[in-house]
N, CA, C and O atoms as a MOPAC input file, in Angstrom:
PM7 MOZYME 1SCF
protein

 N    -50.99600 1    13.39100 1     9.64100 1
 C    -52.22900 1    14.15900 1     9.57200 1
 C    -52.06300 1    15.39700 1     8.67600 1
 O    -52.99300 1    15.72500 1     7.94000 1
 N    -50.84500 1    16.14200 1     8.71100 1
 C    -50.44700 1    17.57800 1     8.12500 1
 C    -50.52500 1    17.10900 1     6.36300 1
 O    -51.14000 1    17.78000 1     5.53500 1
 N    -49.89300 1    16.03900 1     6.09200 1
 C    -49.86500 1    15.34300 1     4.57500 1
 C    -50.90000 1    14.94300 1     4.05700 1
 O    -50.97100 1    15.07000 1     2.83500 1
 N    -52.07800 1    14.31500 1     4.79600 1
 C    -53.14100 1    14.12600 1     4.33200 1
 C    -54.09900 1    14.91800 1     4.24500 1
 O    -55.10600 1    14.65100 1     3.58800 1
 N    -53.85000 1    16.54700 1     5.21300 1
 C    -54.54200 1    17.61400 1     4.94700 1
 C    -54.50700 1    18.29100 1     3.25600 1
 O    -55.28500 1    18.63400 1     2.36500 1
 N    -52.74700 1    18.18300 1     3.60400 1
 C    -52.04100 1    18.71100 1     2.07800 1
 C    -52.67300 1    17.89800 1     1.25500 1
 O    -53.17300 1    18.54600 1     0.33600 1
 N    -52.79600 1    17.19600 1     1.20600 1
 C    -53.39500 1    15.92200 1     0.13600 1
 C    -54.67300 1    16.64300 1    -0.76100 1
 O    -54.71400 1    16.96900 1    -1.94700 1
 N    -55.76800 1    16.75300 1     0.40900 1
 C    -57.10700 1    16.77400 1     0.40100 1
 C    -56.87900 1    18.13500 1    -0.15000 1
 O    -57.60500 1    18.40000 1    -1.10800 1
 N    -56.14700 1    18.95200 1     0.17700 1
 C    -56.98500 1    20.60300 1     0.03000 1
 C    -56.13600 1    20.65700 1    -1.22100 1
 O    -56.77600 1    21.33800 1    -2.02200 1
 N    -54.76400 1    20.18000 1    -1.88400 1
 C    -54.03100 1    20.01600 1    -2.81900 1
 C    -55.01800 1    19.33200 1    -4.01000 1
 O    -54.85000 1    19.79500 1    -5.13800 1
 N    -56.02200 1    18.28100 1    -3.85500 1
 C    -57.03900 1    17.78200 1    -4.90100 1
 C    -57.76200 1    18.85800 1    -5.07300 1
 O    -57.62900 1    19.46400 1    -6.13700 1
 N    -58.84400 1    19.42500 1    -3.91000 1
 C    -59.93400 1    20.12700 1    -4.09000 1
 C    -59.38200 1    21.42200 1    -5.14300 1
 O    -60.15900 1    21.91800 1    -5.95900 1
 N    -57.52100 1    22.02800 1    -4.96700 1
 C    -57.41900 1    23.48000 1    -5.41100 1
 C    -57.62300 1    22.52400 1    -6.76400 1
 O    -58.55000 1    22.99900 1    -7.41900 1
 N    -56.92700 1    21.03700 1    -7.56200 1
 C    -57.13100 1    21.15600 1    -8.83600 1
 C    -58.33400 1    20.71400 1    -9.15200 1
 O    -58.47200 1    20.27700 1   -10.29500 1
 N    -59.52600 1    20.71200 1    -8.21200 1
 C    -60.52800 1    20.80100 1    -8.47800 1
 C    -61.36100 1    22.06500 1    -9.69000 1
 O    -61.90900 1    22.13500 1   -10.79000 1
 N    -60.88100 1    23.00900 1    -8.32700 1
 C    -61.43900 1    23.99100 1    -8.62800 1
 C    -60.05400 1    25.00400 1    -9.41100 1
 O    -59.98800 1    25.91400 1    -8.58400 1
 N    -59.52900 1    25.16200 1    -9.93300 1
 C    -58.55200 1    25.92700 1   -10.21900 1
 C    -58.93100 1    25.71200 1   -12.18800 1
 O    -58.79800 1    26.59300 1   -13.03700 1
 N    -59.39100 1    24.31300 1   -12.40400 1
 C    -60.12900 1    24.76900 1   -13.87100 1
 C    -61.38500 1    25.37400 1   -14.28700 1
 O    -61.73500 1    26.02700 1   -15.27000 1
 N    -61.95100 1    24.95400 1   -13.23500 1
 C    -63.56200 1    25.86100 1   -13.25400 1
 C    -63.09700 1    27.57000 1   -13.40700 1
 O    -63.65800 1    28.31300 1   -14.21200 1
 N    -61.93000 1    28.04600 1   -12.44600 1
 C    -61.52000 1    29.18000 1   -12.27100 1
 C    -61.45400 1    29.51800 1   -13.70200 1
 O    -62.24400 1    30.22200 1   -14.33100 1
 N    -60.38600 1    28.91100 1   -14.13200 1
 C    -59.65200 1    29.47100 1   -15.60000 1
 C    -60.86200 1    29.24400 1   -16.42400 1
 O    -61.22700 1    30.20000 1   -17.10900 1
 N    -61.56000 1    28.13000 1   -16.48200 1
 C    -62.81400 1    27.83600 1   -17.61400 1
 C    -63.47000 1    29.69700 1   -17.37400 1
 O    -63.47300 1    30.47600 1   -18.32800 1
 N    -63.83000 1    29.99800 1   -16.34900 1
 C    -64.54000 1    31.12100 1   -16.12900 1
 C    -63.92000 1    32.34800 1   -16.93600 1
 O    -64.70400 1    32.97500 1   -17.64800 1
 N    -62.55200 1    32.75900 1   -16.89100 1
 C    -61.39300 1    33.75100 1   -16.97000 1
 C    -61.56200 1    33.63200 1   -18.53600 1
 O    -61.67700 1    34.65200 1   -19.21600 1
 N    -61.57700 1    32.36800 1   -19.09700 1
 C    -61.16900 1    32.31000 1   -20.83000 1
 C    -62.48900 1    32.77100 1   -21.00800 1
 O    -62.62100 1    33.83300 1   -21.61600 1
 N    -63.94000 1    31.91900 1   -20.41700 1
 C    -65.14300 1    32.77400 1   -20.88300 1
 C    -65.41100 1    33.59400 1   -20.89100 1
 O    -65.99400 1    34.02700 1   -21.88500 1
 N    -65.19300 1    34.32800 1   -19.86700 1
 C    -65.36700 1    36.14000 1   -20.14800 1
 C    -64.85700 1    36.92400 1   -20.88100 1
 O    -65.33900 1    38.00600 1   -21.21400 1
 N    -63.49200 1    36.32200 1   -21.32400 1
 C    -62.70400 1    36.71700 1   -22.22300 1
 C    -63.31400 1    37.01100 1   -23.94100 1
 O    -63.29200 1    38.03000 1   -24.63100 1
 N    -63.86200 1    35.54800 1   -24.22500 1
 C    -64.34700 1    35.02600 1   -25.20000 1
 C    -65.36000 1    35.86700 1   -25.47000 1
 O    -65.59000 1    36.33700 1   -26.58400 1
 N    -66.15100 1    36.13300 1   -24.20300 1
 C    -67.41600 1    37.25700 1   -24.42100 1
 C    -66.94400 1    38.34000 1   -24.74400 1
 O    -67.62400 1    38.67500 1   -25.71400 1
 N    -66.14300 1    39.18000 1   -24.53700 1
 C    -65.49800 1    40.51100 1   -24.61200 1
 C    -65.20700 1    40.62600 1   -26.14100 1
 O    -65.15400 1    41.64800 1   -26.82600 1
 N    -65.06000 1    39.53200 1   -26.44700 1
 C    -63.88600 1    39.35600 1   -27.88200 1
 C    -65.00300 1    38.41200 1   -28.94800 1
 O    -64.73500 1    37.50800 1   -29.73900 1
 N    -66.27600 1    39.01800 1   -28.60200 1
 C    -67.58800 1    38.06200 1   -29.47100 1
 C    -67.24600 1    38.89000 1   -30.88700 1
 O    -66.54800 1    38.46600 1   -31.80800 1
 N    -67.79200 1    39.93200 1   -30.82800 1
 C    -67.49800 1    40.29100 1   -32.60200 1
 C    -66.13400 1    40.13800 1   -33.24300 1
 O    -65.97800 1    39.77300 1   -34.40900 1
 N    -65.25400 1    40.41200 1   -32.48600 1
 C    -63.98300 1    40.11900 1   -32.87300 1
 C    -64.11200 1    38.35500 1   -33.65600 1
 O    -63.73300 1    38.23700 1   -34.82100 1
 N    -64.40200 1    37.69500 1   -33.25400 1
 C    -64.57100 1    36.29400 1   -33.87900 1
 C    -65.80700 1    35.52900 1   -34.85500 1
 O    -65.97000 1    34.40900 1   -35.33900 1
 N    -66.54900 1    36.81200 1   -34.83600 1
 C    -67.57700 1    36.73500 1   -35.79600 1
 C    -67.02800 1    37.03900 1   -36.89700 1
 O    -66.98700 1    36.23900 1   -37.83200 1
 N    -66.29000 1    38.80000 1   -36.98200 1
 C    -65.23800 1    39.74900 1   -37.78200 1
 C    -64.38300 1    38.17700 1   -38.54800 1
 O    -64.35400 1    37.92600 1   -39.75300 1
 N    -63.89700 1    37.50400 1   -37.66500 1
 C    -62.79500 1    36.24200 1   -38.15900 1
 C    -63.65200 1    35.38300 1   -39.01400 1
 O    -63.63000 1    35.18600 1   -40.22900 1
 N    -64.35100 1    34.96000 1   -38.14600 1
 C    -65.53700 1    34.26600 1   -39.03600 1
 C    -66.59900 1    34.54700 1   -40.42300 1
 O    -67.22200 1    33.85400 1   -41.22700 1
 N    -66.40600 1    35.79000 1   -40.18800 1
 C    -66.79900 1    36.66500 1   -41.68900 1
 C    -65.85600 1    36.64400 1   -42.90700 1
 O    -66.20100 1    36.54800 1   -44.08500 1
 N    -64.26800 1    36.77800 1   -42.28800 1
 C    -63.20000 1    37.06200 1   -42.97000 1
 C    -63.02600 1    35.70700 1   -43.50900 1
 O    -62.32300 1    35.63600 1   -44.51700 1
 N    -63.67600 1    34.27600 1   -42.90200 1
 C    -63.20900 1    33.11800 1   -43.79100 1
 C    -62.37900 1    32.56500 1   -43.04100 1
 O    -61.63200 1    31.71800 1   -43.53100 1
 N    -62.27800 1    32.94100 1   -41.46700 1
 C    -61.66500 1    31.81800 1   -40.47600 1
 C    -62.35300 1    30.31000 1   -40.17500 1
 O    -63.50100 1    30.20800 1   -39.74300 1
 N    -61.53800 1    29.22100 1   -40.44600 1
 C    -62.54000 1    28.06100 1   -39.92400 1
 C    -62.17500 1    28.41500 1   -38.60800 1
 O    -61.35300 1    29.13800 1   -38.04400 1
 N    -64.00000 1    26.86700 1   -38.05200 1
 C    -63.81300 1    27.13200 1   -37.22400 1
 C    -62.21400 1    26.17700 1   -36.18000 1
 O    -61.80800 1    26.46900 1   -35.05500 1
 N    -61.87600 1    25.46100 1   -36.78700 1
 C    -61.02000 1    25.06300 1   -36.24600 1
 C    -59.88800 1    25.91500 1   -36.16000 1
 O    -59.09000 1    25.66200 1   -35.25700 1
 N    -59.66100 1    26.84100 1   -36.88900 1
 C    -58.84400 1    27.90200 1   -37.00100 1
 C    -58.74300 1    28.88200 1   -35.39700 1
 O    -57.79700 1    29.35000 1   -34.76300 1
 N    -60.23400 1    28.87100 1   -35.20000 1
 C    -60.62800 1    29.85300 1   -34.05600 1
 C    -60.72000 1    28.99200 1   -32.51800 1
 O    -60.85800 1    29.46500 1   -31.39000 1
 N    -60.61900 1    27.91900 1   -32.84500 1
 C    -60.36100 1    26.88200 1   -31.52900 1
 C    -58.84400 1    26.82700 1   -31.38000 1
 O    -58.29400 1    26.71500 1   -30.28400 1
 N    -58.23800 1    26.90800 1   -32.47400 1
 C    -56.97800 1    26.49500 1   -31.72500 1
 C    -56.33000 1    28.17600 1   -31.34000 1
 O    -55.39300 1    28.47100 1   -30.59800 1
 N    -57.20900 1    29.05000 1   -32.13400 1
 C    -56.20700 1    30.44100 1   -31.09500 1
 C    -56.26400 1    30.38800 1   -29.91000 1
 O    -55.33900 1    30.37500 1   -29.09900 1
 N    -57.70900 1    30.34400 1   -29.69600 1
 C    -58.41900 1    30.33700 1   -28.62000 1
 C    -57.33700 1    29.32600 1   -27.11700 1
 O    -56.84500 1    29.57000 1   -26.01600 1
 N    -57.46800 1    28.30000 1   -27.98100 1
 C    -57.08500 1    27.16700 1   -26.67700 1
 C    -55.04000 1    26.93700 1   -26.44700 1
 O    -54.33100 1    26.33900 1   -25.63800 1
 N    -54.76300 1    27.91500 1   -27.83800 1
 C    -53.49100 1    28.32300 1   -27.47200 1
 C    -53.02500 1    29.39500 1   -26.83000 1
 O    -51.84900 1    29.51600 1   -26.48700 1
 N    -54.36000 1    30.64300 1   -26.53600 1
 C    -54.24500 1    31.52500 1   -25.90100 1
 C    -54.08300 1    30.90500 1   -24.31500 1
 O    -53.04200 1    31.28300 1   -23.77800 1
 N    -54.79600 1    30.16700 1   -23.62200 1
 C    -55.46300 1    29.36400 1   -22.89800 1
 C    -54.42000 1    28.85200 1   -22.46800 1
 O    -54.41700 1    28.93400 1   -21.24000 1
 N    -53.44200 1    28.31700 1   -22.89300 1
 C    -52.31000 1    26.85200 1   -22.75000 1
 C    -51.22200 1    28.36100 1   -22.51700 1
 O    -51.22800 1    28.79200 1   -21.36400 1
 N    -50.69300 1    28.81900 1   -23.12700 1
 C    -49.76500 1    30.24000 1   -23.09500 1
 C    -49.95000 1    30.83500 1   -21.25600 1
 O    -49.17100 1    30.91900 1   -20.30600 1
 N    -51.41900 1    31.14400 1   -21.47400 1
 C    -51.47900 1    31.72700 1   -20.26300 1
 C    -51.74100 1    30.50400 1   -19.11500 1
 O    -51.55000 1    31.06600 1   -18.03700 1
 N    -51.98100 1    29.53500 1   -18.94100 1
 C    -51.77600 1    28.19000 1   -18.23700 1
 C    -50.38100 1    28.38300 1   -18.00600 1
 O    -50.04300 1    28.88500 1   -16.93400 1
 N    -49.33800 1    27.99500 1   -19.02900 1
 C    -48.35100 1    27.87400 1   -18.69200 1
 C    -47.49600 1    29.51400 1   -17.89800 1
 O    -46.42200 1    29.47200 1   -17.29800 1
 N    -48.02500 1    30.33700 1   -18.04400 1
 C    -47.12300 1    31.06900 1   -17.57600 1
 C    -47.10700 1    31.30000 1   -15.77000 1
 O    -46.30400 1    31.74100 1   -14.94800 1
 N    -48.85300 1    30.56500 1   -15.74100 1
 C    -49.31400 1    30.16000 1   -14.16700 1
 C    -48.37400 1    29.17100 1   -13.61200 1
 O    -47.90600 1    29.17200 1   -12.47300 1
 N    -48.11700 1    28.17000 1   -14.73700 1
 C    -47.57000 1    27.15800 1   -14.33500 1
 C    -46.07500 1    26.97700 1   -13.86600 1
 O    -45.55100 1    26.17900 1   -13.09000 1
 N    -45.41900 1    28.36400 1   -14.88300 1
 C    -43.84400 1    28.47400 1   -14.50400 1
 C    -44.11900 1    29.41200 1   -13.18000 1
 O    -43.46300 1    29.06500 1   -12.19700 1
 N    -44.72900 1    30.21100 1   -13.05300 1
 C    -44.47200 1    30.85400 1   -11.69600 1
 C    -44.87500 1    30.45200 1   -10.64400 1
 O    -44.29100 1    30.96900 1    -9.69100 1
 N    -45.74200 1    29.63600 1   -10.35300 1
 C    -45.84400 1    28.47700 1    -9.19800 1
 C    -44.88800 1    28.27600 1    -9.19100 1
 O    -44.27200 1    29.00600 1    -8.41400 1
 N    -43.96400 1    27.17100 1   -10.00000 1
 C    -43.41400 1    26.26800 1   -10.00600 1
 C    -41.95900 1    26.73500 1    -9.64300 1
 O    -41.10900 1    25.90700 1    -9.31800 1
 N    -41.64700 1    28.30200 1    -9.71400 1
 C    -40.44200 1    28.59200 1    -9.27500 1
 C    -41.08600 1    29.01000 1    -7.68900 1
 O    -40.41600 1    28.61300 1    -6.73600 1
 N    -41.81200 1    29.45800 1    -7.51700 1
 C    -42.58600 1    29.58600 1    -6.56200 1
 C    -42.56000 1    28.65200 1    -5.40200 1
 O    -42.01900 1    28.89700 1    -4.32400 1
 N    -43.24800 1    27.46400 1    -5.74500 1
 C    -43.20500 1    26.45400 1    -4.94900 1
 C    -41.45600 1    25.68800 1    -4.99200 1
 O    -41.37900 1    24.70100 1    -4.26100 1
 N    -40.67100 1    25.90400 1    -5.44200 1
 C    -39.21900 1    25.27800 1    -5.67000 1
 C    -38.69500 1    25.92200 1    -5.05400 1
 O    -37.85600 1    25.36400 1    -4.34600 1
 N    -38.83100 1    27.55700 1    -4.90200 1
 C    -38.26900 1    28.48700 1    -3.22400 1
 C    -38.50200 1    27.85000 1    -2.09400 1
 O    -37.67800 1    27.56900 1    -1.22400 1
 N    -40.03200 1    27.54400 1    -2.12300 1
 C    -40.26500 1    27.35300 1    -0.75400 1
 C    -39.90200 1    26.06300 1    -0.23100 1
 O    -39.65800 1    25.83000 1     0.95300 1
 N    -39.87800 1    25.09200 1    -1.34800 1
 C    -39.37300 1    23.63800 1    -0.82400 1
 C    -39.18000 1    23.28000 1     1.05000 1
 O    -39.89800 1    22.62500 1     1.80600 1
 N    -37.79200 1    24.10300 1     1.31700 1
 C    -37.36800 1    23.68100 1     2.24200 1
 C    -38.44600 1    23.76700 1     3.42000 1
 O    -38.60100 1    22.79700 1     4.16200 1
 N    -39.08600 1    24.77900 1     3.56200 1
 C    -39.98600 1    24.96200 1     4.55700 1
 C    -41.29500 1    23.73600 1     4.39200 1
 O    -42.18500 1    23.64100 1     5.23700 1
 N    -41.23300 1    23.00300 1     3.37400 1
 C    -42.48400 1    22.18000 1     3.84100 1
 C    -41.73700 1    20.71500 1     3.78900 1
 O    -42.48100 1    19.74200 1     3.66500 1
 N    -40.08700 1    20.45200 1     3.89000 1
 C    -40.01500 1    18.91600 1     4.23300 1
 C    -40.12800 1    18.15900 1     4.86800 1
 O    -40.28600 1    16.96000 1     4.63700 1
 N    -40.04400 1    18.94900 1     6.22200 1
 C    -40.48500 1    18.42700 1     7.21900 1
 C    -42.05700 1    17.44200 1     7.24700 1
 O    -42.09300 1    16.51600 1     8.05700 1
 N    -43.05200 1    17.64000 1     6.52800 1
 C    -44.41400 1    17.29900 1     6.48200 1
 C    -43.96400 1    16.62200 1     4.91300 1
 O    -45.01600 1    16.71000 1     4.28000 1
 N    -43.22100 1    16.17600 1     4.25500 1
 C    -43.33800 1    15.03000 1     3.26900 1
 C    -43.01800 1    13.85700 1     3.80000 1
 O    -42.48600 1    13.90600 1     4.90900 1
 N    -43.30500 1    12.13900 1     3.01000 1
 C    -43.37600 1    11.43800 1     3.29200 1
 C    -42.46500 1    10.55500 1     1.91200 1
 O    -43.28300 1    10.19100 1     1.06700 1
 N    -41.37800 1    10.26300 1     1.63500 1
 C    -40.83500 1     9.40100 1     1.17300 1
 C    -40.40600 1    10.37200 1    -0.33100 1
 O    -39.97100 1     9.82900 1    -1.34600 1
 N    -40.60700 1    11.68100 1    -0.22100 1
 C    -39.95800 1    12.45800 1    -1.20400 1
 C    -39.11700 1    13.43500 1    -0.66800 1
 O    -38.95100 1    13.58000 1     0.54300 1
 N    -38.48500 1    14.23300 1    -1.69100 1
 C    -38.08100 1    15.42400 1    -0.83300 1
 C    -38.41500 1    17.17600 1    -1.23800 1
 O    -38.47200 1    17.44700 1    -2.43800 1
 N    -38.52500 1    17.77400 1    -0.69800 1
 C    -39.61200 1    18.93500 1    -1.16100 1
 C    -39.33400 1    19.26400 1    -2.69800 1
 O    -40.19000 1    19.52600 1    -3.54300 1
 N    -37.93000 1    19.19400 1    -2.88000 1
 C    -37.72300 1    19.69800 1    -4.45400 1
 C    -38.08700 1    18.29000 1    -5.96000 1
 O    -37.96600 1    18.44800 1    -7.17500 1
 N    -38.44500 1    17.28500 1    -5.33400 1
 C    -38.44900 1    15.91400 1    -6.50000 1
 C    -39.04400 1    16.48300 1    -7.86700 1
 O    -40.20500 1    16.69500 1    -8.21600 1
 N    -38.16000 1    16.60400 1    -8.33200 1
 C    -38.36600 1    16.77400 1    -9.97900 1
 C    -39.12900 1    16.16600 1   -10.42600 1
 O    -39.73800 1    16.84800 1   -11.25100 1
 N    -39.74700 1    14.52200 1   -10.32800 1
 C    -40.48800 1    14.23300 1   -11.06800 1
 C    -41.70600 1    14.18100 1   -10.92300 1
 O    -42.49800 1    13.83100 1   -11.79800 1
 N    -42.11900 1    14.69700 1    -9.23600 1
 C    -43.10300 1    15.07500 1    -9.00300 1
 C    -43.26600 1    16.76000 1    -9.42900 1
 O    -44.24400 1    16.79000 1   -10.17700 1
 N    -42.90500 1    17.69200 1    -9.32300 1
 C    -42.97000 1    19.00500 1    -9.95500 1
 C    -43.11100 1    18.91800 1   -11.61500 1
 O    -43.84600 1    19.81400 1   -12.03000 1
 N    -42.61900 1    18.11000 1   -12.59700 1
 C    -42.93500 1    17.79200 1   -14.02500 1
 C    -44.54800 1    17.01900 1   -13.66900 1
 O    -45.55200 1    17.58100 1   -14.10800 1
 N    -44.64000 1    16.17900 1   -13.14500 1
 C    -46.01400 1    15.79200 1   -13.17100 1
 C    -47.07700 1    16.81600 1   -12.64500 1
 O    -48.24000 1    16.74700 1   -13.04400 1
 N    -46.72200 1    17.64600 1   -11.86000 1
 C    -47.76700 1    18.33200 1   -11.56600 1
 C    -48.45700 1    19.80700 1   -12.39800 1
 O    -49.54300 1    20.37800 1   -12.49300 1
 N    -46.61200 1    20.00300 1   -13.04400 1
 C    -46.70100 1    21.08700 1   -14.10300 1
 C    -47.61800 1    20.46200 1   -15.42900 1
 O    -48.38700 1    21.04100 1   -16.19700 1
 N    -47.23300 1    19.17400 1   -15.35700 1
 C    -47.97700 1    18.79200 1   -16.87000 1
 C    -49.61300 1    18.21500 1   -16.06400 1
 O    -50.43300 1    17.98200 1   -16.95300 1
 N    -49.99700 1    18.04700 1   -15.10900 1
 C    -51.53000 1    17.94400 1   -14.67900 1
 C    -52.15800 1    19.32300 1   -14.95800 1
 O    -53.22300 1    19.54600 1   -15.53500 1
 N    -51.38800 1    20.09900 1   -14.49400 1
 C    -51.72000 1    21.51900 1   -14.46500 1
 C    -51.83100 1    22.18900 1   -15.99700 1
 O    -52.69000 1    22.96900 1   -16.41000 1
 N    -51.23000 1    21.89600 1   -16.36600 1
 C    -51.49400 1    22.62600 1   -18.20800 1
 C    -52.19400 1    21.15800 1   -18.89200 1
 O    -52.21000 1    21.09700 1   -20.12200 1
 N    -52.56200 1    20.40500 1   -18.38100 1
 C    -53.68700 1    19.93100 1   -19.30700 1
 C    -54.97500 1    20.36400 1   -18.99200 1
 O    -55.85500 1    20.51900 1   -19.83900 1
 N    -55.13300 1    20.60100 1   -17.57400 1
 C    -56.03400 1    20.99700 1   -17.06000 1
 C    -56.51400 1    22.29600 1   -17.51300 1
 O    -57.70800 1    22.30100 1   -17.81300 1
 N    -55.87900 1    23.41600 1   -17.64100 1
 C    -55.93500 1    24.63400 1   -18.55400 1
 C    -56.24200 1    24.21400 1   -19.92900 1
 O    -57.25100 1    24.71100 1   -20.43000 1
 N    -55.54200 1    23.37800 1   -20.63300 1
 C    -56.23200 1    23.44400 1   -21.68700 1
 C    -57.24800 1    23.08700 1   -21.98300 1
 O    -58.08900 1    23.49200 1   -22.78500 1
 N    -57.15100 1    21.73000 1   -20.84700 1
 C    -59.38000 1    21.03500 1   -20.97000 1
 C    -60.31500 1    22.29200 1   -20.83300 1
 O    -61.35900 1    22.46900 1   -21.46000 1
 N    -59.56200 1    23.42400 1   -19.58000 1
 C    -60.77800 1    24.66400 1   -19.21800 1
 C    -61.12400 1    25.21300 1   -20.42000 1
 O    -62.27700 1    25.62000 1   -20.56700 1
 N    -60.10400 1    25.31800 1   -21.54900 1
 C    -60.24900 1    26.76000 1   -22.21800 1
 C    -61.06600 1    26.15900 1   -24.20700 1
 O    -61.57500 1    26.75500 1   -25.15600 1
 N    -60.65800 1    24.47300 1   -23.81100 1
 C    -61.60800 1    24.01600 1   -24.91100 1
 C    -63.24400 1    24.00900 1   -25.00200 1
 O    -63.80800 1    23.61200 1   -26.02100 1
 N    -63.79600 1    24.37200 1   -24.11700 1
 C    -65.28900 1    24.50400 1   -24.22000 1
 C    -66.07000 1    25.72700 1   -24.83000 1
 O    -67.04000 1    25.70100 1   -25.58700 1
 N    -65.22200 1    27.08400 1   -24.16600 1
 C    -65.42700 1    28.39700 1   -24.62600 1
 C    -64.82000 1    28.57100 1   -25.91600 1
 O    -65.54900 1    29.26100 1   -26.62900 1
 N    -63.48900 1    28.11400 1   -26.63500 1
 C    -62.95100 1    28.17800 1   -27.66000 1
 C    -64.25400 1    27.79400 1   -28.67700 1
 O    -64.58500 1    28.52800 1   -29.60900 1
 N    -65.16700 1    26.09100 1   -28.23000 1
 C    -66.11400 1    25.17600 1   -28.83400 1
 C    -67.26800 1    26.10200 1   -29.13000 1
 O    -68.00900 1    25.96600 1   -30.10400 1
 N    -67.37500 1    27.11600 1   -28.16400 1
 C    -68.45300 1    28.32300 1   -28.24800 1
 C    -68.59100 1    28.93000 1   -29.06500 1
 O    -69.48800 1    28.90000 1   -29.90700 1
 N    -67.32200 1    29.90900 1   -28.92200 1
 C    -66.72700 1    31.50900 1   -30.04800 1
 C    -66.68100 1    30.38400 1   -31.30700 1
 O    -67.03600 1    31.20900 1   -32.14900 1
 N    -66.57700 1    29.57500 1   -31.82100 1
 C    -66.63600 1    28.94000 1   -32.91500 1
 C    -67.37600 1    28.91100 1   -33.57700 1
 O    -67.29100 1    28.84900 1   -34.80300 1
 N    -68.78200 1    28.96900 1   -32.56800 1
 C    -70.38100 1    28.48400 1   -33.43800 1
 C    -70.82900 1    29.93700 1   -33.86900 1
 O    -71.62800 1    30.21800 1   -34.76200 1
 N    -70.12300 1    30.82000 1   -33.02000 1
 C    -70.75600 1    32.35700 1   -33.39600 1
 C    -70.89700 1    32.51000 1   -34.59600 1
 O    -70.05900 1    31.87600 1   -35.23700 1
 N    -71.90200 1    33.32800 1   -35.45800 1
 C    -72.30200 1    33.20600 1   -36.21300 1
 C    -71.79900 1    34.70300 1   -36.76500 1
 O    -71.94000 1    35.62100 1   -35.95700 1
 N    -71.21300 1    35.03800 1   -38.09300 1
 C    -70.54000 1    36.20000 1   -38.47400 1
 C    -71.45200 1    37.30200 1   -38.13900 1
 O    -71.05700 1    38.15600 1   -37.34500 1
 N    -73.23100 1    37.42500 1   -38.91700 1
 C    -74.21200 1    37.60900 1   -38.57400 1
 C    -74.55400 1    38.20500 1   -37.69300 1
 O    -74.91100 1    39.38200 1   -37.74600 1
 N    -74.49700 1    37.25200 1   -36.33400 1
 C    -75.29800 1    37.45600 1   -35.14600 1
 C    -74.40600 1    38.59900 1   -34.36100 1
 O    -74.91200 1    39.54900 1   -33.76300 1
 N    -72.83800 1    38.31800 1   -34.47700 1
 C    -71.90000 1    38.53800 1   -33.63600 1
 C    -71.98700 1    39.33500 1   -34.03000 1
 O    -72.71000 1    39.81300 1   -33.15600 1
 N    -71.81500 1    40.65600 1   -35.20800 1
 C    -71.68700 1    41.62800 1   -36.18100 1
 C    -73.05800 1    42.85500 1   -35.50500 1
 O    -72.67800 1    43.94400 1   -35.07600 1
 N    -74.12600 1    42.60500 1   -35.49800 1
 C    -75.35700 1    43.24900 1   -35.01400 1
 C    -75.99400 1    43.36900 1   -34.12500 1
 O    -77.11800 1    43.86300 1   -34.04500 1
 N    -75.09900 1    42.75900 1   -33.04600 1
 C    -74.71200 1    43.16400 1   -31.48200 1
 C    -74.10500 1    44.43400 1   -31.49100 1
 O    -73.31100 1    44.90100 1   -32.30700 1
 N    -74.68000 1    45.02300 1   -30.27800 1
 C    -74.16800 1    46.61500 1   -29.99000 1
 C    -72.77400 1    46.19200 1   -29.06200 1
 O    -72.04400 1    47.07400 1   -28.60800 1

């Protein structure tokens, strides 16, 4: 029963844990609107401005991702008791979850990157 709780509430966090970050890079993106117009004036493509963007995104993903991950590798021992045919530290489950987890960051942070792209040098520029 304790594993299939873990299960369920373990899906729902990577449910919601990209919506989170999707949110975090957008506000970001807003803060940093003329700044990418400024780029976009200067003769940045836009593919230029997607991949800062979604490497900013993946950088800070991953740095979520290493500190869980030493995080959850402390605590191991205290949750083996409630595994089922692994053992709290399995490496190849911790690589799979690190790499679910930073794709997932990067899917969040490609939509807002897809945004700040379309900004227009123009528009972004004559905003207060």
């Amino acid at each position: 029963m304790s594993a299939s709780l873990f299960s369920v509430f373990g899906v729902l966090a990577l449910l919601v844990a990209p919506v989170g970050f999707y949110s975090v890079i957008a506000l970001d993106i807003e803060g940093r609107r003329r700044e990418f117009g400024l780029r976009a004036a200067l003769g940045a493509s836009s593919s230029g401005i997607v991949r800062l963007i979604v490497g900013g995104g993946v950088r800070l993903a991953a740095g979520g991702v290493l500190l869980a991950v030493a995080l959850a590798w402390m605590l191991a021992p205290w949750i083996e008791s409630l595994l089922f045919g692994v053992t709290g530290r399995d490496v190849p489950v911790f690589a799979g979850v690190a790499a679910i987890l930073l794709a997932a960051g990067a899917g969040a942070s490609v939509p807002p990157a897809v945004r700040a792209a379309r900004i227009g040098p123009s528009e972004a520029l004559r905003e207060e």
